[in-house]
N, C-alpha and C positions, 0 to 999 in steps of 0.2 A: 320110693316114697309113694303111697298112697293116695286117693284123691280126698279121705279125709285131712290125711296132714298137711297136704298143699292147700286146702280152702283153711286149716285153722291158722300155717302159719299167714297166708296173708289177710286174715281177721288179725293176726299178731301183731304183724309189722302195723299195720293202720292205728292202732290200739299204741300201740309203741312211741307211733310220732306223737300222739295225741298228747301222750304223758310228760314227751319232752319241750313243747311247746313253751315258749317265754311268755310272761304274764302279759295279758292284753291290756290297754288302757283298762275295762271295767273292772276287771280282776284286782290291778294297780289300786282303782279308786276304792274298790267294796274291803280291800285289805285296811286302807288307811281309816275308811268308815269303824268298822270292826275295832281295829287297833285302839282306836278313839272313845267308843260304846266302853270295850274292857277295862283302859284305862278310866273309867268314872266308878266302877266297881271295888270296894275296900278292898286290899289284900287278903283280908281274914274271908271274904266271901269263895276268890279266887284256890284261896289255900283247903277250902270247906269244900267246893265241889269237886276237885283236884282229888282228895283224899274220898270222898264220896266214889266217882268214878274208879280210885283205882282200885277200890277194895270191891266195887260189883264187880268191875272187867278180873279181876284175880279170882275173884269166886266163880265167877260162869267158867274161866278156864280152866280151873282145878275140878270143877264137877263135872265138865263135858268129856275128858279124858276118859274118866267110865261108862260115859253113855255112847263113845264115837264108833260108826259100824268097823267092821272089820276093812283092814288094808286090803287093797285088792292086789293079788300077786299074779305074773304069769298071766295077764290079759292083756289086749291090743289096747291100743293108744282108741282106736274108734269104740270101744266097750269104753273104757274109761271117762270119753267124751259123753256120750248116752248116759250115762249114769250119775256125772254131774248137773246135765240139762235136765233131768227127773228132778233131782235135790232141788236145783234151783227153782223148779215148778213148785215142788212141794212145800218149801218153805215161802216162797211168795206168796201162796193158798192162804198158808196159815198166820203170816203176815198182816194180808189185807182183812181175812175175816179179825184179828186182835183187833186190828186199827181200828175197825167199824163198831166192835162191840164198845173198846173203850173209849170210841170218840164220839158216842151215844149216850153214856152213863154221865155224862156232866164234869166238872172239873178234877173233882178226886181223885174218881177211873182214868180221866186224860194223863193224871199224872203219872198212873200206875203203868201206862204205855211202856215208858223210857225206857225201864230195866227189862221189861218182859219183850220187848223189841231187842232193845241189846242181846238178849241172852239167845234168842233166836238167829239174828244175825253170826256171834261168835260160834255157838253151836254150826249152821252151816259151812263156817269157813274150818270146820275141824274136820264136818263131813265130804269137804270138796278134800282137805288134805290127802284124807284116807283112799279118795277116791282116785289120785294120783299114785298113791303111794308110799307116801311119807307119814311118819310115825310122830305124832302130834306129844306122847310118852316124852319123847327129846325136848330137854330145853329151849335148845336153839329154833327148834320147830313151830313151840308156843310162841316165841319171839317173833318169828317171821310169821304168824298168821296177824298177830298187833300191826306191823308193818303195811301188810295187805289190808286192815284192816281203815289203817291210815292213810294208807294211798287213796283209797275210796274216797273218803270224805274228810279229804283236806282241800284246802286253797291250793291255786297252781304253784305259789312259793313255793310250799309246803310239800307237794306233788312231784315237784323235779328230784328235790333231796332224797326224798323217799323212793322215789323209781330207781335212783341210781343203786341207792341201796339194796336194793331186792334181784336187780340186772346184776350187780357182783358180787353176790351172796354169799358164794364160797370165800371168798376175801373177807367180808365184809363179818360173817360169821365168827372168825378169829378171833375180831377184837370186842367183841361183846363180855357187856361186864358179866361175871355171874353171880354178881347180885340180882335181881329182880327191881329192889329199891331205886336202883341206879337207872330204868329204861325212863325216858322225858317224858313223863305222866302229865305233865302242865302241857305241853305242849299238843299233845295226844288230846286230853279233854276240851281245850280252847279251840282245836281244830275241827274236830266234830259235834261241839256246842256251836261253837259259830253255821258249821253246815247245816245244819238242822234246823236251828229256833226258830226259822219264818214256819217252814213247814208244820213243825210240831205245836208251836206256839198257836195255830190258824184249828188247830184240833180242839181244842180247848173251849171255842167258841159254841153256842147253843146253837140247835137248829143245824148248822151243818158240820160237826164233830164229825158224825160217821162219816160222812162222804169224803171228807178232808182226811180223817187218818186211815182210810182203808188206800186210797189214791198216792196217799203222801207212803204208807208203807210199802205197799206193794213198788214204787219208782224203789225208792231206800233197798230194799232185797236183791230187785233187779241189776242196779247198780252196782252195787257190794258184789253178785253171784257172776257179773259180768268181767267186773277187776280181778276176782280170784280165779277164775277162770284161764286167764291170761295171763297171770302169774305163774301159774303153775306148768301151763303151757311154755311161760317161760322157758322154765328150769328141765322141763322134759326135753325141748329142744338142745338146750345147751349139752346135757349127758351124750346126747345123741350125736353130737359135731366131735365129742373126745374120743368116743366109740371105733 
């Protein structure tokens, strides 16, 4: 093993406890906050951003499969690394300059944010896939970039369920429905609505929009480019111990 792989897995392993961590008291408390805020919201509202979200996140995945660069084959594990830490540069770039333009333009533009952030976030985690190796073409692949997707920006509940699920993936992979209809879209939307709104919602504001959604994007990229990172790293590991 190389001294790249020894420094990423123990980036892994630390990354690793982190995810399995039991909820802390404030975690506890800002869960039952949340839980509480949501339940004062109509159903019809819940059911409205649910299907809203899951038809942008279906659309940015159906159209990034034609945009993802090519799989990289036949390279080392320390190319593959370089090449994700560029993506994650690059789309953090282009992140914080959105945030800033749209968190300058006034309320409208702040809203126009969400999806044009969404789509840049998904889009990366297609181009980290490729960057490993994996053929995002595959159902199961779309599926597990949602996953990664989720682990980022959910609550710690919500965080254990979902690590496990990505740690056993070959398992776990089996039993997936294949419908698409059938992935917990409610769950998915409420968990990364809830992570977001202070940040996103503080965009919104005059006067300091830019400064607030270039800051609040560029953390959001960073985050997300750091989880998938380490996911994938995962799974590179794992092939590697059956070998």
């Amino acid at each position: 093993m190389n001294s790249e792989e020894q420094q990423a897995r123990i980036e892994l392993r630390a990354w690793q406890l982190k995810m399995q961590r039991s909820p802390s008291f404030l975690n506890n408390f800002a869960r039952r906050v949340q839980v509480r805020l949501n339940a004062f919201l109509p159903e019809r509202v819940h059911q409205a951003i649910t299907a809203a979200i899951r038809q942008m996140v279906r659309g940015v995945l159906f159209g990034s499969q034609h945009t993802t660069g090519k799989l990289l084959a036949n390279v080392s594990f320390a190319q593959r690394e370089t090449a994700v830490r560029s993506q994650i540069r690059n789309y953090r770039t282009m992140a914080t300059a959105e945030g800033a333009v749209t968190g300058a333009g006034g309320f409208l533009l702040g809203l126009a944010d969400f999806p044009l952030l969404l789509g840049l976030k998904l889009k990366l985690l297609f181009d980290v896939a490729a960057a490993y190796g994996y053929d995002v073409h595959d159902y199961t692949e779309r599926l597990y970039v949602l996953y990664v997707f989720q682990l980022a920006f959910s609550s710690q509940h919500t965080r254990n369920a979902t690590y496990h699920r990505l740690a056993t993936w070959d398992a776990y992979r089996l039993t997936l429905p294949l419908n698409p209809e059938e992935f917990d879209w409610r769950t998915f939307q409420q968990e990364y609505r809830d992570y977001i709104d202070l940040a996103k919602m503080a965009q919104l504001l005059p006067f300091v929009g830019a400064a607030v959604g270039a800051v609040a994007n560029y953390k959001l990229i960073a985050q997300l480019g750091h989880t998938a990172q380490n996911c994938y790293r995962m799974r590179y590991f794992a092939v590697r111990q059956l070998e």
